[in-house]
MIDREN-700859 format. One record per residue (C-alpha): x, y, z; residue number from 1; residue in one letter. Coordinates in nm, 4 decimals. Each point is the difference from the previous one (the first is absolute). Example, Ala and Ser with C-alpha at 12.3 -4.5 7.8 and 13.67 -1.06 7.14 Angstrom:
2
+----------+----------+----------+-----+----+
|        u |        v |        w |   i | aa |
+----------+----------+----------+-----+----+
|   1.2300 |  -0.4500 |   0.7800 |   1 |  a |
|   0.1370 |   0.3440 |  -0.0660 |   2 |  s |
+----------+----------+----------+-----+----+
REM end
This chain:
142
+----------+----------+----------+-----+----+
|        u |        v |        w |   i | aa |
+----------+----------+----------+-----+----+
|   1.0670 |  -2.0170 |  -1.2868 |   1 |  x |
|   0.0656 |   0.3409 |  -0.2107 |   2 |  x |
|   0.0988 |   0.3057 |   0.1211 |   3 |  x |
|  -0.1177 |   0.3026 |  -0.1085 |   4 |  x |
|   0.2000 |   0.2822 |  -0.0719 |   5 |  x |
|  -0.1093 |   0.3718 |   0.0814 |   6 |  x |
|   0.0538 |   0.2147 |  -0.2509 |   7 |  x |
|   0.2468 |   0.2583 |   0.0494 |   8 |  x |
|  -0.1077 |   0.3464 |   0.1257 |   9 |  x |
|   0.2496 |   0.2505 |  -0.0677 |  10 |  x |
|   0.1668 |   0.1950 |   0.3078 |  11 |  x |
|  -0.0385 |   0.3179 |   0.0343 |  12 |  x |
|   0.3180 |   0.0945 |  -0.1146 |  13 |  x |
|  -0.0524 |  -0.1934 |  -0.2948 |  14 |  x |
|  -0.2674 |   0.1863 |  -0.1217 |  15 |  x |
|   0.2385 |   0.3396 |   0.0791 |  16 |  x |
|   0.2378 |  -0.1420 |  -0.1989 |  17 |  x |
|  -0.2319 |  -0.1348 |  -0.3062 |  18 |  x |
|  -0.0781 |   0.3874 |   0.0263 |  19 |  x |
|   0.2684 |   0.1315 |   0.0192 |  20 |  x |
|   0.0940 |  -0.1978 |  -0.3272 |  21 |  x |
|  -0.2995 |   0.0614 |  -0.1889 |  22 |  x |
|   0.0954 |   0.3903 |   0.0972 |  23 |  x |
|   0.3088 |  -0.0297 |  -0.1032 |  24 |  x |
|  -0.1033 |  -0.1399 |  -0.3531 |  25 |  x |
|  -0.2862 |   0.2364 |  -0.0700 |  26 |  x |
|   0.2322 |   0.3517 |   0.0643 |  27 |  x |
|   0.3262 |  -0.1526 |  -0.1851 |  28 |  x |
|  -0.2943 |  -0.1057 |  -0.2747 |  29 |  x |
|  -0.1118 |   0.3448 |   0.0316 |  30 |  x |
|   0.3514 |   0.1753 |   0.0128 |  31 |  x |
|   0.0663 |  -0.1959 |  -0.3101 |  32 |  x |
|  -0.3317 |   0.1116 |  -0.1913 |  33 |  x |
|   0.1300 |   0.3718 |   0.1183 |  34 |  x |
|   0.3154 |  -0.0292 |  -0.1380 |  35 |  x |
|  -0.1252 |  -0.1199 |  -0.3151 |  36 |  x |
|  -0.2036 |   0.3079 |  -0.0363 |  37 |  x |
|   0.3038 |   0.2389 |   0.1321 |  38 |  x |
|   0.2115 |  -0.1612 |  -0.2684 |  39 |  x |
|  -0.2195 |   0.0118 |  -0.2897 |  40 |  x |
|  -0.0749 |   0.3534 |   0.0937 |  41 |  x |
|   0.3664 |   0.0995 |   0.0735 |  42 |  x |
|   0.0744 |  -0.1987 |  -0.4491 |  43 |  x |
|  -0.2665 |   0.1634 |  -0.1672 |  44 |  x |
|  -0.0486 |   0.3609 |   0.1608 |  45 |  x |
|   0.3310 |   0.1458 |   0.1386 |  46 |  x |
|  -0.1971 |   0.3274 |   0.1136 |  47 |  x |
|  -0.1713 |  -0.1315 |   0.2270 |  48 |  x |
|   0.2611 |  -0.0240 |   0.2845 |  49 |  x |
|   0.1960 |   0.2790 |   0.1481 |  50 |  x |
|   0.3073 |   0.0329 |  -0.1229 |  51 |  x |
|   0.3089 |   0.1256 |   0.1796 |  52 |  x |
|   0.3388 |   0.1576 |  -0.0836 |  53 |  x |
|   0.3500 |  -0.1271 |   0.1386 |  54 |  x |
|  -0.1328 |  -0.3315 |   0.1777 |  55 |  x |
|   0.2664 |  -0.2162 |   0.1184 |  56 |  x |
|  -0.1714 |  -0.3173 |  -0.1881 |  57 |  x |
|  -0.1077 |   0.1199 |  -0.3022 |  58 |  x |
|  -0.1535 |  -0.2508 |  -0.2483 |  59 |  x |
|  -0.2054 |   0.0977 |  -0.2806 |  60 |  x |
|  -0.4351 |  -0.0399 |   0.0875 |  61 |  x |
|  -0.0028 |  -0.2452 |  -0.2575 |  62 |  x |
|   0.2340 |  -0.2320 |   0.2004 |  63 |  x |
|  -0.1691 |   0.0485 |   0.3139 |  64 |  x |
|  -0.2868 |  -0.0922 |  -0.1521 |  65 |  x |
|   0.1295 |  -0.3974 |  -0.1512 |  66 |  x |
|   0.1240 |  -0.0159 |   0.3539 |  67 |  x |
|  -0.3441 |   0.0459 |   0.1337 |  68 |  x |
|  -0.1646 |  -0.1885 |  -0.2556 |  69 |  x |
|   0.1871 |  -0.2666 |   0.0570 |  70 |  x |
|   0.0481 |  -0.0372 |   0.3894 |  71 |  x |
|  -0.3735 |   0.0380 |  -0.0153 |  72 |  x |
|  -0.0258 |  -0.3036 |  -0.2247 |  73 |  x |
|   0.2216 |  -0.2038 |   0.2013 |  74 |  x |
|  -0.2184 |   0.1015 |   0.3135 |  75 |  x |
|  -0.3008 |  -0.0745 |  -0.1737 |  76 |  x |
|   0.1606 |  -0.4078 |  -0.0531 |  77 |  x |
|   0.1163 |   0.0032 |   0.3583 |  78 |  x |
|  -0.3251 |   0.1288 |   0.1425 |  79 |  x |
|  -0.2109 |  -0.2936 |  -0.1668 |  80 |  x |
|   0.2841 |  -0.2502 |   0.1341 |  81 |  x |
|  -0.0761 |   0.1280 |   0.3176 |  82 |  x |
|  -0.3451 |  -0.0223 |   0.0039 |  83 |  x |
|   0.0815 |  -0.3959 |  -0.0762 |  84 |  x |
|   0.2598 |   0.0144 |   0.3406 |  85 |  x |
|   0.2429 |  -0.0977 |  -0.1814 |  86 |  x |
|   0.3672 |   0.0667 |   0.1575 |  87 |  x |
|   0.1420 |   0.0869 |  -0.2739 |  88 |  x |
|  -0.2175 |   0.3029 |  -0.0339 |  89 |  x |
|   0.0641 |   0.0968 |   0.3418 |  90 |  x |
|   0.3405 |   0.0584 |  -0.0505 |  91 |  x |
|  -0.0282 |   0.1172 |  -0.2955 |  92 |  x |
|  -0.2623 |   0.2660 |   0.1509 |  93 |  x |
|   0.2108 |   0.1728 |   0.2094 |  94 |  x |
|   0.2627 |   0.0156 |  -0.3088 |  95 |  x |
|  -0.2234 |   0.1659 |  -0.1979 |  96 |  x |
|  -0.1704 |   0.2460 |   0.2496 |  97 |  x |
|   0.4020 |   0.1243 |   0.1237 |  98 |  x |
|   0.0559 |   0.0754 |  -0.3928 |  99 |  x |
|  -0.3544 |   0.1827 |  -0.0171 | 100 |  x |
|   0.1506 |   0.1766 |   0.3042 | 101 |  x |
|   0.3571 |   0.0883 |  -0.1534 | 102 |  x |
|  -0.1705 |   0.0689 |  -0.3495 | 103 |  x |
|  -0.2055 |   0.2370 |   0.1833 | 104 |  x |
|   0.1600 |   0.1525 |   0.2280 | 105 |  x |
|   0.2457 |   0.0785 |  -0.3342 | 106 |  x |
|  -0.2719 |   0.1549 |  -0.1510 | 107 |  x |
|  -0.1144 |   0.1929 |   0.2642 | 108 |  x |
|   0.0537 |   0.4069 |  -0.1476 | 109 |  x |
|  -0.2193 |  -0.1264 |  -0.3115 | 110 |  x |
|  -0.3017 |  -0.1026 |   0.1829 | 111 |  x |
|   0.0541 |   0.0329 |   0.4192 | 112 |  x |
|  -0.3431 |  -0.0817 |   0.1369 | 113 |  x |
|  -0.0568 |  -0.2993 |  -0.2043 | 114 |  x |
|   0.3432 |  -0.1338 |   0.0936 | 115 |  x |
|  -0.0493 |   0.0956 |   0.3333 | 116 |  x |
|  -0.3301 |  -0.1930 |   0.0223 | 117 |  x |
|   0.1735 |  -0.3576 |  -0.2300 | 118 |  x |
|   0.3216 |   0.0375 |   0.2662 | 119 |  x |
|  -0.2734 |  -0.0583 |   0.2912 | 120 |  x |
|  -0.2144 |  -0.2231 |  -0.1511 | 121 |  x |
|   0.3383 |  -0.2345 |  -0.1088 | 122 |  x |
|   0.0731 |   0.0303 |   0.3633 | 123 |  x |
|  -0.3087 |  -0.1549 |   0.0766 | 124 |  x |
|   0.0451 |  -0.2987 |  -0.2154 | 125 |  x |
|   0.3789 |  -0.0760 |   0.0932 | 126 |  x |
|  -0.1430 |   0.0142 |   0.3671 | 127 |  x |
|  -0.2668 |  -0.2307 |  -0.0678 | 128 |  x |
|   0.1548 |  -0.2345 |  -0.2052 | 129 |  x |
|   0.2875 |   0.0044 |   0.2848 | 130 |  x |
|  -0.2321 |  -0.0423 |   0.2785 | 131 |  x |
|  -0.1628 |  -0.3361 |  -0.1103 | 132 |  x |
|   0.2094 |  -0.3039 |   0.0767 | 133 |  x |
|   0.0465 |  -0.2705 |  -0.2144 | 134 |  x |
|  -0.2194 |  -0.2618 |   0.1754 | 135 |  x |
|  -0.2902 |   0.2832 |  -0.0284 | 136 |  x |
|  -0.0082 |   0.1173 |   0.3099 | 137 |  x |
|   0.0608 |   0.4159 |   0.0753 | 138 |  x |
|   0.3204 |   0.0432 |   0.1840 | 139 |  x |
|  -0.1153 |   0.3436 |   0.2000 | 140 |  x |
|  -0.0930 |  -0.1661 |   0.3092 | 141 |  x |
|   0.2395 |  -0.2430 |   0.0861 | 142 |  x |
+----------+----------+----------+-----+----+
REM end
């Protein structure tokens, strides 16, 4: 005699999780891509951001700029690490969206909206990449 097995329908929070991660992914993928741009920008035209007199952490545009280029790099990596659920890249995610935080909120008289809008979409990613538990199941609801 065989038995059969079902195969295995995911739970609903399984599929909030699997979304949550796939979220996660696409706006740290996306965060990256922005940085990228933000950093490029920031290297080759200087006069494009506001500049301001007697801030407290003053660094040149130029150097803002590498350190946009390359967190958005590194995000970039992570993202496609996450979009394979690897654990690594989950830790690693939240890493790299509290220095896009910090590095923005640092940067914050030379271009406020824009940091404003990276700050809460890194918040977004930390939560969901802290939400999802490691067996793949979301940990909002017990």
């Amino acid at each position: 005699m065989t038995t059969t097995h079902a195969p295995h329908t995911p739970t609903a929070r399984e599929e909030w999780a699997t979304g949550l991660a796939a979220f996660a992914a696409v706006m740290l993928l996306l965060a990256g891509i922005l940085a990228i741009c933000r950093g490029i920008m920031a290297i080759a035209h200087d006069d494009v951001f506001f500049v301001t007199r007697d801030y407290v952490f003053r660094f040149s545009l130029t150097g803002w700029g590498w350190v946009h280029l390359i967190l958005g790099v590194v995000a970039v990596l992570v993202a496609f690490g996450l979009f394979r659920a690897a654990m690594w890249a989950r830790a690693s995610g939240v890493a790299i969206a509290s220095l896009i935080i910090i590095a923005n909120f640092l940067s914050l008289p030379y271009y406020p909206v824009w940091s404003i809008v990276v700050i809460a979409l890194s918040a977004f990613i930390i939560w969901a990449l802290c939400v999802v538990r490691k067996d793949g199941t979301a940990g909002l609801f017990g």
